[in-house]
N, C-alpha and C positions, 0 to 999 in steps of 0.2 A: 320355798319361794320359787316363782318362776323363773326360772335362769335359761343364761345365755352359756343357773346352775345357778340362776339361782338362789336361790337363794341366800348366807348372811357367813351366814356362818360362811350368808355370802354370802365369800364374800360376794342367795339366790341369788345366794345368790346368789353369793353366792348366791354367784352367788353366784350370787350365787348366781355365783353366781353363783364363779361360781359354774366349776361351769356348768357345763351340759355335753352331752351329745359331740359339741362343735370340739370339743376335746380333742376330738383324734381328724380335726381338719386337715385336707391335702393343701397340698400348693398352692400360690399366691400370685396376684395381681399389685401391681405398685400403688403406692397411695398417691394425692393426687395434692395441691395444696402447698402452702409453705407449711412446713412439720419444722417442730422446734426441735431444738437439739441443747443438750445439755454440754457445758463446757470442757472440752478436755480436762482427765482427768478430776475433775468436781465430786464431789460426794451427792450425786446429785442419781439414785433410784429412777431410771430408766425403766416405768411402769408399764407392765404388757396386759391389764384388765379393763380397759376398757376400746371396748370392740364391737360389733353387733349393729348401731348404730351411729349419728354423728355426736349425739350426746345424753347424758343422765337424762331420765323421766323425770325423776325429781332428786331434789335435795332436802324434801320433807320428810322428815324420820316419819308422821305421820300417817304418807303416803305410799312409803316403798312398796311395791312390790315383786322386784327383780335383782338380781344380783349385781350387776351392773351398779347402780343406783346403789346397793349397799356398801359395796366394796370404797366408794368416794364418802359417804357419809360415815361409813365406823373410823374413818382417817380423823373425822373433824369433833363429831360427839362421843359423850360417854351416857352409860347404861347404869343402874346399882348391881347389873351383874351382866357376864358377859357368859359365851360358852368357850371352851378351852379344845383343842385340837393338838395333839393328837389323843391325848387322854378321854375326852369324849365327858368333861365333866363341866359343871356350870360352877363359877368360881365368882369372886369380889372384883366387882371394876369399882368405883365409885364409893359402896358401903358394904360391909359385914353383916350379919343379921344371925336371927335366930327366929325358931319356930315353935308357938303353941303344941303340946301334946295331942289337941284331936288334928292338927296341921291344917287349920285354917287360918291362922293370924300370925301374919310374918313382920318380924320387926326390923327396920334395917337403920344400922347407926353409919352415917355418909361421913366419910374422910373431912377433916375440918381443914386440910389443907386443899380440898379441893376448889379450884376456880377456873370459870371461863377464861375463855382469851384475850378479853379486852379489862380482865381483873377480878371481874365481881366474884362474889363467892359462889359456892353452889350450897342450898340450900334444901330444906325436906320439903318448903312449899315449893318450890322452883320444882319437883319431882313432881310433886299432888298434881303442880297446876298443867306441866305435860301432857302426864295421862288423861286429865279430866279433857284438855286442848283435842287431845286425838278422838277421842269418843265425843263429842261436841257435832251433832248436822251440820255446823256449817263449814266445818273442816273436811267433809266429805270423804273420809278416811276410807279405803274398802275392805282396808283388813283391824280397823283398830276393837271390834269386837268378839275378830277370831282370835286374836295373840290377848286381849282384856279383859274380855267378856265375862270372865268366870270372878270378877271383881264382885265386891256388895255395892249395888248401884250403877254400876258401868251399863245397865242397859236404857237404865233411865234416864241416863245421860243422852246415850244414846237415839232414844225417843222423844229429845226434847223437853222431858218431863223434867228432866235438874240441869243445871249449870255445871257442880260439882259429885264427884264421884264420893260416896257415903260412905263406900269403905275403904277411905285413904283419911286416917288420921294425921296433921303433924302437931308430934308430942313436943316436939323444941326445932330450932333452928337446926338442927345433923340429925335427926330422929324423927321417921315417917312409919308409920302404922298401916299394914295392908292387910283388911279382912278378904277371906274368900266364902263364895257360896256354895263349896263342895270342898273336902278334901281332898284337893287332886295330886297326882305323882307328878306330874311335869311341870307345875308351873312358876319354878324359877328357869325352865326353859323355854317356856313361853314370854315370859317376862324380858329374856333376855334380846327378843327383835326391838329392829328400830322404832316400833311405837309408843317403845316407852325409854325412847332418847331423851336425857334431860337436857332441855332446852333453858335459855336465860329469859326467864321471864320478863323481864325489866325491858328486855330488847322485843320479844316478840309480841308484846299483848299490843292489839290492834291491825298488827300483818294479816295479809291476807293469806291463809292457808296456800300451801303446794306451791303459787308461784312469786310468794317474795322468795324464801331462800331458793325457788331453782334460778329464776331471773335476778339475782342481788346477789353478788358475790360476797359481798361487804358485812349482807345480814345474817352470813352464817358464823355465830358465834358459837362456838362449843370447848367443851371441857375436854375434848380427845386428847393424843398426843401430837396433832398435828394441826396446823389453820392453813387455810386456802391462802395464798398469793393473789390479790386481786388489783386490778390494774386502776380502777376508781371505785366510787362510790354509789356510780348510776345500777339502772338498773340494766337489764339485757346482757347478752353473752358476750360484748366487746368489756365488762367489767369483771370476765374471768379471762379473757385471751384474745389479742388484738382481731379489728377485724382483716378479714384475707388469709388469714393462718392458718392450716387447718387446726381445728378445737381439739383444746386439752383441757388439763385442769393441774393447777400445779400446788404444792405444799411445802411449809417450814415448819421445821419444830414451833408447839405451841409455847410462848417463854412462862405460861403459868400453869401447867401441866402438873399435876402433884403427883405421878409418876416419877420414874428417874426420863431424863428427857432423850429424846432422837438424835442424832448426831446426822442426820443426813435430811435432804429437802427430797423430792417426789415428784416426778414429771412423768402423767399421764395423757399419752397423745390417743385419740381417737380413732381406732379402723373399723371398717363397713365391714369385715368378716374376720373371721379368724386364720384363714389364709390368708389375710392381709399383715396377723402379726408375725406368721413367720416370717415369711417374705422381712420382713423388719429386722427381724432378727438377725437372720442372714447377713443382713446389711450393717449391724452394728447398731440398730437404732434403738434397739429395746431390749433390756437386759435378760429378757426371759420368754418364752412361750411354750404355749399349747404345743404337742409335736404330730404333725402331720399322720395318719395313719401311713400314707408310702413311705417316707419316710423313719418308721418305728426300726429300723434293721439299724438304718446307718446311726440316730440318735443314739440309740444304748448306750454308743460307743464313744458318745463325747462325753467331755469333764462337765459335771454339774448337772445328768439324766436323772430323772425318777420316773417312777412308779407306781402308785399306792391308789386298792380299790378306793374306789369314793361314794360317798352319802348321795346319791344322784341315782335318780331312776327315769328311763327313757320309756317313755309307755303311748299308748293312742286311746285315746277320747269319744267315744262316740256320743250324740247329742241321743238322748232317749225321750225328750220332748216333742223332736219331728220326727216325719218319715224321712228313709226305710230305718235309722237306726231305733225308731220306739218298737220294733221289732224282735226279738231275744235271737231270735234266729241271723240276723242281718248281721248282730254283733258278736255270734257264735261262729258263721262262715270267714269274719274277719281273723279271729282269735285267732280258730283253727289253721288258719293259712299262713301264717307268718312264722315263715324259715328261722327260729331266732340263731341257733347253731351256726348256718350259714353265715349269715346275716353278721353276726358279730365277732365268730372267729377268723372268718374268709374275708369278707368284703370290708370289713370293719379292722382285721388284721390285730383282734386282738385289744383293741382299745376299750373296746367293750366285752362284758361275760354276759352269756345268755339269764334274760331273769323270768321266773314263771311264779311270780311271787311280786304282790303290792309292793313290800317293803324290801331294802338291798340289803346286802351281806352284811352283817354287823350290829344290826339292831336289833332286840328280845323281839321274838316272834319272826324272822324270816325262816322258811323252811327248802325254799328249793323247789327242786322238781316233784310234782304230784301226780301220780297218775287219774285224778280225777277231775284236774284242770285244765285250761286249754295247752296244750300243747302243737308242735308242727306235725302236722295231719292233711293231708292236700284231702283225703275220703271225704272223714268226719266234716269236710271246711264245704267243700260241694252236698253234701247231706244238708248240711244248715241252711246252705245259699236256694236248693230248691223249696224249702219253705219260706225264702224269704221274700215279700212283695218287689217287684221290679227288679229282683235280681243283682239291684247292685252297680244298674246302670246309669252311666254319665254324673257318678255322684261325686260334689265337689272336693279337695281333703287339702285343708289348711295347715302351713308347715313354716316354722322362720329360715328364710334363707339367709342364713350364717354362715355355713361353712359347706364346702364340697359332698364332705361325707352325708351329711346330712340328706343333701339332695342325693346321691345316691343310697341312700336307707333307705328312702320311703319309694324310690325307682323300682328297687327291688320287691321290696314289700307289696306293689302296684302289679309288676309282676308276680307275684305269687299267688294274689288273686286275678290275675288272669288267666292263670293255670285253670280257674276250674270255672271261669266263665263271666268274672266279675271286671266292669272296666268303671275304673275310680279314675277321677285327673286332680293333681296335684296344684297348691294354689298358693305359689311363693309368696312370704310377706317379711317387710323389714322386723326385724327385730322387735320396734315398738308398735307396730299394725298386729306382730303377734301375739304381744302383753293386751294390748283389746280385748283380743277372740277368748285366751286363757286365762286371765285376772280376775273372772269374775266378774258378776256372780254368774249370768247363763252364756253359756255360746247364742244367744239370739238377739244378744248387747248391741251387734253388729247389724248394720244395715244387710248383711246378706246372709245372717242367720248360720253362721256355717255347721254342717250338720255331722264333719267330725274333724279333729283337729291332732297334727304330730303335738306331744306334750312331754314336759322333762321337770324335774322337781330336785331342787337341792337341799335339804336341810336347811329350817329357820334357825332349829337347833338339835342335839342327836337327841330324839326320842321317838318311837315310834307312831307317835299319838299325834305327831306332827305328819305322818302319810292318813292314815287313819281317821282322825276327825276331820281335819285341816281342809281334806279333798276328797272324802267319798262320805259324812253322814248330811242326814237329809236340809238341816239349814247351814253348812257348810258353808261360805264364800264362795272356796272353790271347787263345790261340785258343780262345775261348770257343765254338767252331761246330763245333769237333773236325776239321779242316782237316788230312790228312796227305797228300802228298804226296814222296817220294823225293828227287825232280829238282828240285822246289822249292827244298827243304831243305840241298841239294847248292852250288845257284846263290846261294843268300844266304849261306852260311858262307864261298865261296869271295870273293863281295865284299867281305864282313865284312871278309879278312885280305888287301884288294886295296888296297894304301895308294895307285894312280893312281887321279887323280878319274876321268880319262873310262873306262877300264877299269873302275872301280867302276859307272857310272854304267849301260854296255851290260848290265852282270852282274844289277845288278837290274832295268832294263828285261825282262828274258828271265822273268825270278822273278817280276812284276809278272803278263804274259801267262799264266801258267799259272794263278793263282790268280784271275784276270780270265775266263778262257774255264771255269773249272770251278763257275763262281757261287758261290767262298765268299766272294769281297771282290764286292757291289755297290754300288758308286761311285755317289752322287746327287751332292753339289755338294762344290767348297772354300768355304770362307765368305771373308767379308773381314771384318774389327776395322773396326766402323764406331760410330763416338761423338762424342760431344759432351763438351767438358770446358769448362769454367765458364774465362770468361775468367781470374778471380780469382789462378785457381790456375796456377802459373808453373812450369816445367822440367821436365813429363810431355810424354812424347811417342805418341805410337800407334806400335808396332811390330806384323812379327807376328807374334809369340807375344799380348801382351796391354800394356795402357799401361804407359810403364817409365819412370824416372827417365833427366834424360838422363845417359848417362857412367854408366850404373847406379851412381850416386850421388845418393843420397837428401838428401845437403847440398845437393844445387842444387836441390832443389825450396820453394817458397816461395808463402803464403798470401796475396794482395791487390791 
């Protein structure tokens, strides 16, 4: 997902953020506002994930596409499976299941104890009718065919041609039937994003997509472990947090949760950068953050630092639908030129490792350094720049201004091609101006077309087929750079349905090279989930996707 990281796993997002990049944010500006504060003493999770802008894009499981956004919605909904961190495996939220021998008909039997928040049960059609909800035109979904698609019928939904998705059986009231139209390896991990959150049907048939549950604090009924605090029943942002305050979003255990239940409530306040949460921190106001790249010397050294590489990859975008980047050369002098070394152990200090690889450390098929890929080459980078039309000049470069660091990555990087003759100007956007340009489907979504964009990706879920198909084959969502390729396209469907890891692993190594050497993916860092959590607060851990309960269970977390 596109994160602030991200992706879901976050939380793109993770999320995920989740985060991103903004990870190793510098210093802080105060926030501005009345900021709530939670009661001396209270068991009350002083939440530091929500940052980047002043609030959620959505509250639609069928909508997400950022980590932000994820990170509030997996608090409220449940999944029939979720993914697991640190372990990196996809496990039972909701129901247990089992799998046909050619592994295309998955059966899942849903907890009978399970029920929404305001009581009802949950059910196998309350599931069917979800998925069918998110693949439905007029839910406008823009990822529910990338994380669905491979359903029997989900395109035909899709197309308006069905109501209901074909291959979603329910066998009984706890018992849903899912046929696939490929035996694929990942897809109880695709399964596992928010577009196939089970929603209470009873509540939602009739709502309008995306903006009852963002504007209705009230309408978000979910089976999670936690329910929103909402102030009434209307609709608009004064129904999650007074007006004049600056916006949060707050949470209590759910009292019908079929888990073991939360022992603590969740106050997440709002900042416009992530050097806004330390700054908070600092202050007491939020029991945890992101840690400053200046700052990485003196944090080590406090009670409650981590560390840990993360499923997040920092990379740049070039549009190959317009000029100069439908150029191979234009997007060979960029590759070429960008110091990652520098860049991410000097100026970055570390927060991030150089990557020269689609995919980050940790998932079948990253390989590292190649000598036949771009690499930092100031020659090679002016070789490609004099075959490239116009040089390079006064071309625009789209970036979220989130955190400090940020803005200086892409400073540097603007320098580096300057080195050899190239003058790019950088083109700061909020956090949700930058889910526009990157979401999907083209960079030309935008009224100004942008012709190449800073970009960061957090794991929907750990698999690699989630960098690989997700955002470089040719009807991708997020090939937002217009990226088509044959032989690519050929080598990832064939992983896709290659159930041996190391088999899998060579398949997209091969898939990785081609979109490595034709500069639509350029690779700058993987980051690391680097934070500080307040002694206080007991049974989160850093993972990497984003900090997780341990046992992704929200009952072993505890305030004091």
């Amino acid at each position: 997902m596109a994160v602030l990281r991200g992706g879901k796993s976050v939380l793109s997002i993770v999320l995920s953020v989740a985060f991103v990049l903004s990870l190793a944010a510098c210093g802080s500006s105060s926030t501005t506002g009345k900021t709530p504060v939670a009661a001396k003493g209270s068991s009350t999770l002083r939440w530091w994930n929500n940052w980047g802008d002043t609030w959620v894009k959505s509250f639609d499981p069928a909508e997400i596409t950022d980590s932000v956004s994820i990170a509030n919605v997996n608090l409220i909904y449940s999944n029939l499976v979720k993914a697991d961190y640190p372990s990196l495996k996809i496990i039972p939220d909701l129901a247990t299941w089992t799998v046909s021998s050619d592994h295309k008909v998955y059966t899942f039997h849903i907890k009978k104890a399970a029920k929404f928040s305001n009581g009802d049960p949950v059910t196998a059609d309350d599931a069917a009718w979800s998925i069918s909800r998110a693949l439905l035109p007029a839910t406008k979904s823009p990822v529910a065919t990338t994380y669905l698609g491979e359903i029997v019928g989900a395109a035909e939904v899709a197309a308006g041609k069905a109501t209901t998705v074909s291959g979603l059986k329910v066998v009984d009231a706890h018992t849903l039937q899912i046929t696939l139209k490929d035996p694929i390896a990942y897809f109880l991990g695709t399964l596992s994003y928010p577009t196939a959150d089970v929603l209470d049907k009873k509540v939602m048939q009739g709502k309008a997509p995306a903006t009852y549950l963002t504007n209705t604090c009230s309408g978000n009924v979910g089976s999670g472990p936690f329910e929103l605090v909402c102030l009434n029943n209307g609709s608009g942002k004064s129904s999650f947090y007074p007006s004049g305050h600056t916006s949060f979003t707050k949470f209590k255990p759910n009292p019908h949760y079929f888990g073991k239940k939360p022992k603590i409530d969740i106050l997440g306040t709002f900042y416009a950068k992530s050097d806004d949460v330390y700054h908070a921190y600092e202050a007491n106001e939020v029991d945890g953050t992101p840690v400053p790249g200046a700052d990485l010397a003196r944090a080590e050294k406090l009670a409650g630092f981590s560390k840990k590489p993360a499923l997040i990859t920092d990379y740049i975008t070039p549009n190959q639908t317009l000029p100069p980047f439908n150029n191979v050369n234009c997007r060979l002098a960029v590759a070429y030129a960008v110091d990652r070394e520098n860049i991410n152990n000097k100026l970055l200090r570390g927060t991030q490792g150089p990557l020269y690889d689609v995919l980050p450390p940790g998932l079948p098929g990253y390989t590292g350094r190649q000598p036949d890929v771009p690499y930092f080459d100031l020659t090679k980078a002016k070789q490609y720049l004099n075959n490239c039309p116009g040089k390079l000049n006064n071309v625009g470069w789209a970036y979220q201004d989130t955190s400090t660091d940020i803005t200086h990555e892409y400073n540097a990087i603007l320098g580096n091609l300057h080195q050899i003759g190239a003058n790019l100007v950088l083109k700061p956007l909020t956090f949700n101006a930058w889910l526009n340009v990157v979401g999907g489907p083209t960079m030309n979504s935008t009224k100004s077309q942008e012709r190449i964009t800073e970009n960061l990706w957090l794991d929907d879920y750990p698999d690699s087929q989630d960098w690989l198909q997700n955002l470089l084959t040719s009807t991708a969502n997020y090939d937002i750079g217009g990226f088509k390729n044959p032989t690519f396209d050929s080598l990832v469907l064939k992983g896709n349905t290659t159930f041996n890891t190391a088999q899998r692993a060579s398949i997209y190594k091969q898939a990785s090279k081609i979109a490595l050497k034709d500069g639509a993916w350029i690779a700058v860092g993987f980051a690391y989930n680097i934070y500080v959590i307040n002694p206080r607060v007991h049974g989160i851990i850093n993972t990497a996707s984003l900090p997780q309960p341990i046992g992704n269970d929200w009952s072993n977390v505890s305030i004091g």
